[in-house]
C-alpha positions in Angstrom: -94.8 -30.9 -22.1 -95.5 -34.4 -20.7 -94.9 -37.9 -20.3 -94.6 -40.7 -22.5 -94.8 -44.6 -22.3 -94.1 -46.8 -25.0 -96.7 -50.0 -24.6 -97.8 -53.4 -25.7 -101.2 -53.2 -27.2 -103.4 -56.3 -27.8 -106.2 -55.7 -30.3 -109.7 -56.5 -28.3 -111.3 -57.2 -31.4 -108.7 -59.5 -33.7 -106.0 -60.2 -31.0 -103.3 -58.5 -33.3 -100.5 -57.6 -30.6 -98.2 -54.9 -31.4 -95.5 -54.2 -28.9 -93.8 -50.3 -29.9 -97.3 -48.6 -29.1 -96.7 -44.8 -28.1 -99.0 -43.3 -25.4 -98.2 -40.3 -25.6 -101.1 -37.2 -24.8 -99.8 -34.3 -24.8 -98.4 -34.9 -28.3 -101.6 -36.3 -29.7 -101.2 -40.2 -29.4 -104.1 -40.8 -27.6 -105.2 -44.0 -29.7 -104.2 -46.4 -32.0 -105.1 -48.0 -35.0 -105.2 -51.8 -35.6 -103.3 -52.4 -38.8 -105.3 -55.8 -39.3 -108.7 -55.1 -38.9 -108.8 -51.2 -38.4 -110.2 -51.2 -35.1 -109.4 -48.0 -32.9 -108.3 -48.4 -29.5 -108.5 -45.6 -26.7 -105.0 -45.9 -25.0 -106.3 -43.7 -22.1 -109.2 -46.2 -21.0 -106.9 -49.2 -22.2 -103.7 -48.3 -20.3 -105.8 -46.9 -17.4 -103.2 -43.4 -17.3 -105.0 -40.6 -16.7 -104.2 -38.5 -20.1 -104.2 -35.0 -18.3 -102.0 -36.6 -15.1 -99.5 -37.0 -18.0 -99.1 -33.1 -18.3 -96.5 -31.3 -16.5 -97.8 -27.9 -17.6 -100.9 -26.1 -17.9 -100.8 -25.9 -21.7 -100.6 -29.6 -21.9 -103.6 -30.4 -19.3 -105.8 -26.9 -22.2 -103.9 -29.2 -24.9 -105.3 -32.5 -23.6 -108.8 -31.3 -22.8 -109.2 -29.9 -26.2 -108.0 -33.4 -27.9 -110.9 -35.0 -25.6 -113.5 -32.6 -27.2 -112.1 -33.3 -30.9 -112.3 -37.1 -29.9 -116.0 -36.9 -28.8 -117.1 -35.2 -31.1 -115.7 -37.2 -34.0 -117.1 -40.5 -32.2 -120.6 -38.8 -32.3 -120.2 -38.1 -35.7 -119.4 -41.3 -36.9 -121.9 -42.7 -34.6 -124.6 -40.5 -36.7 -123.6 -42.1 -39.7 -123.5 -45.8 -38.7 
């Protein structure tokens, strides 16, 4: 349904590097989880790929879009409660 690319993610808060990242959109690896200090990082704005460029169909730009909306609307609800 997409592309893939494996990368090397350095933690902007701790500076924990972990090399065997997947990016990965159109299967739902959109982000990833620092296992030292818990801090999320959006692969999107950190690898600069365009998630929905990454389709190759039409279900997996709907697929993408709707993972966006799910994404926002989680970070707003955590922001509520910080």
């Amino acid at each position: 349904m997409g592309d893939r690319y494996s990368l090397i993610v350095t933690c902007p808060k701790c500076g924990y590097k972990d090399d065997d990242v997947w990016y990965a959109p159109t299967c739902g690896f959109m982000s990833w989880k620092c296992p030292k200090c818990k801090n999320v990082v959006d692969l999107e704005k950190y690898s600069g790929i365009d998630s929905e460029e990454c389709a190759t169909t039409e279900c997996g730009i709907r697929a993408i879009r709707e993972l966006r909306k799910e994404r926002k609307k989680l970070r707003n609800k955590l922001k509520r409660k910080s």
